[in-house]
VODRENLO-80235 format. One line per field, with one value per residue (C-alpha): x negated, y, z; residue in three letters; residue number from 1. Coordinates in steps of 0.1 Angstrom, whole numbers, plus 5000, padded with zeros to 4 digits. Layout:
xx (X	...);
yy (Y	...);
zz (Z	...);
code (Ala	...);
pos (NUM	...);
***
This chain:
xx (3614	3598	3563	3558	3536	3498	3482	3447	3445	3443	3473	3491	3478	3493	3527	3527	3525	3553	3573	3567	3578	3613	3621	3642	3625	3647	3630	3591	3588	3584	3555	3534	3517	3517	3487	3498	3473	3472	3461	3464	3477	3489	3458	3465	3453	3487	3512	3502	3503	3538	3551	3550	3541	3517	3539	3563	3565	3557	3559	3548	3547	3544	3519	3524	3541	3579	3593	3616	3583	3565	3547	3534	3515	3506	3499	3490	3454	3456	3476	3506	3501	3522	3507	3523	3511	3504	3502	3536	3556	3543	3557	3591	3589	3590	3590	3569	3603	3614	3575	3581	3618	3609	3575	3604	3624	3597	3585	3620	3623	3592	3598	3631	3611	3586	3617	3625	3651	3653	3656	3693	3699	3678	3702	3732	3719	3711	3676	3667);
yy (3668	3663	3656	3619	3628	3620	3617	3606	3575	3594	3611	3578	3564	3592	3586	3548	3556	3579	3554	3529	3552	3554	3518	3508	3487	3453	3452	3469	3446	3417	3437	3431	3401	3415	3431	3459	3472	3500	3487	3512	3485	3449	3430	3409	3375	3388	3395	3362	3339	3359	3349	3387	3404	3434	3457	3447	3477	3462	3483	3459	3419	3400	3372	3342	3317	3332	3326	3297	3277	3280	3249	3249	3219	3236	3273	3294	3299	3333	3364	3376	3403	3432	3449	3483	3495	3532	3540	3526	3540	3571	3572	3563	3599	3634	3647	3640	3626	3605	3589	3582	3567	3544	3533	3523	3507	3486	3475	3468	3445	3428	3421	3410	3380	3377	3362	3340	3362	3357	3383	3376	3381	3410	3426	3413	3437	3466	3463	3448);
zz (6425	6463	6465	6487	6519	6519	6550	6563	6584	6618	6609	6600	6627	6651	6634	6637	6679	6674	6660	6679	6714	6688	6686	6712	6742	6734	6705	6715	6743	6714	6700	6733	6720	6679	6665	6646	6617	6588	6556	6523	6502	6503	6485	6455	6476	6500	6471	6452	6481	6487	6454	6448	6415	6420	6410	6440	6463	6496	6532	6555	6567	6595	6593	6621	6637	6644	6675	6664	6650	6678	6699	6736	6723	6689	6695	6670	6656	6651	6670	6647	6632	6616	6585	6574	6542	6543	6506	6496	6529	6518	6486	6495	6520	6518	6547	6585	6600	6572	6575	6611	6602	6575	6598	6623	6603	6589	6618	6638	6604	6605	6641	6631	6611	6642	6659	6633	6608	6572	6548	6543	6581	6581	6553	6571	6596	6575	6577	6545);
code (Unk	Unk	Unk	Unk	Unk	Unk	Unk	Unk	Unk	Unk	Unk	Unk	Unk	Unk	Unk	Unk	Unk	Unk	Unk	Unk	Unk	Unk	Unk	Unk	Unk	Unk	Unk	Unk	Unk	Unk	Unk	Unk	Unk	Unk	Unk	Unk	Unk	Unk	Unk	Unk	Unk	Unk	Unk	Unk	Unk	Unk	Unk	Unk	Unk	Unk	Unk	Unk	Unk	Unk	Unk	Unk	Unk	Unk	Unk	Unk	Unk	Unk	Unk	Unk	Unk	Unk	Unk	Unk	Unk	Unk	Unk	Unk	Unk	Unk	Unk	Unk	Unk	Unk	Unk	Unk	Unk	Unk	Unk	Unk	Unk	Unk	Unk	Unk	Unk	Unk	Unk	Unk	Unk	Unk	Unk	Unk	Unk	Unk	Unk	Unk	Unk	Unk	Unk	Unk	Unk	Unk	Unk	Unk	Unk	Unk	Unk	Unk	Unk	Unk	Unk	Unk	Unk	Unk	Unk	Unk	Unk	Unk	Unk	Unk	Unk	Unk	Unk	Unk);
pos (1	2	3	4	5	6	7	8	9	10	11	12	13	14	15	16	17	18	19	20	21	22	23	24	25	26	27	28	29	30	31	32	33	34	35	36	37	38	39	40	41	42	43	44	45	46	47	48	49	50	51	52	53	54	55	56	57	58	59	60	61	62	63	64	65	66	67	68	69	70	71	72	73	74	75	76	77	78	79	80	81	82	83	84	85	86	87	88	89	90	91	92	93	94	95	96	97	98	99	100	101	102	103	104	105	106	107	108	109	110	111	112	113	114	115	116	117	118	119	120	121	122	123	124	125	126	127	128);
***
């Protein structure tokens, strides 16, 4: 059996950038106004208000308004954010690449949401 990957925050870090070069521009330039951050794990106050149990393995969520919700009369109070989930990405890879893969893939998907997708559309897609 393959050992998941373990890295330090830099090192995450560094791969997050890579991934995001990999994603293609249609979909990066919505990430211009989306603060992306790093967090180990999702906290319980996250998974609860979710509806999520804490085992549910859980690589990353967008918290905002989506596009489709949005207001020029009601904007939001808070930038949309992305949060990726370093501990349980890692343990779904083995290898540097397949970290860098599944860091794209979760954040083409939570994207996907920032513009308004469901989960269902998402799996339509392949993405969920």
């Amino acid at each position: 059996m393959k050992k998941m990957i373990k890295l330090n925050e830099m090192e995450f870090d560094r791969i997050v950038k890579k991934a995001l070069k990999g994603i293609p521009p249609e979909i990066r330039r919505h990430l211009d106004n989306i603060l992306i951050t790093v967090q180990k794990q999702p906290s319980r106050t996250m998974l609860k208000e979710m509806g999520l149990s804490d085992d549910r393995t859980l690589l990353g969520v967008y918290s905002g308004v989506s596009r489709l919700r949005r207001s020029a009369t009601h904007p939001p109070l808070f930038p949309d954010t992305i949060f990726l989930f370093q501990e349980p990405i890692e343990s779904q890879c083995h290898t540097l690449e397949e970290l860098e893969e599944q860091i794209r893939v979760t954040l083409v998907h939570e994207v996907a949401h920032a513009l308004g997708m469901s989960e269902k559309e998402l799996q339509e897609f392949g993405y969920g």
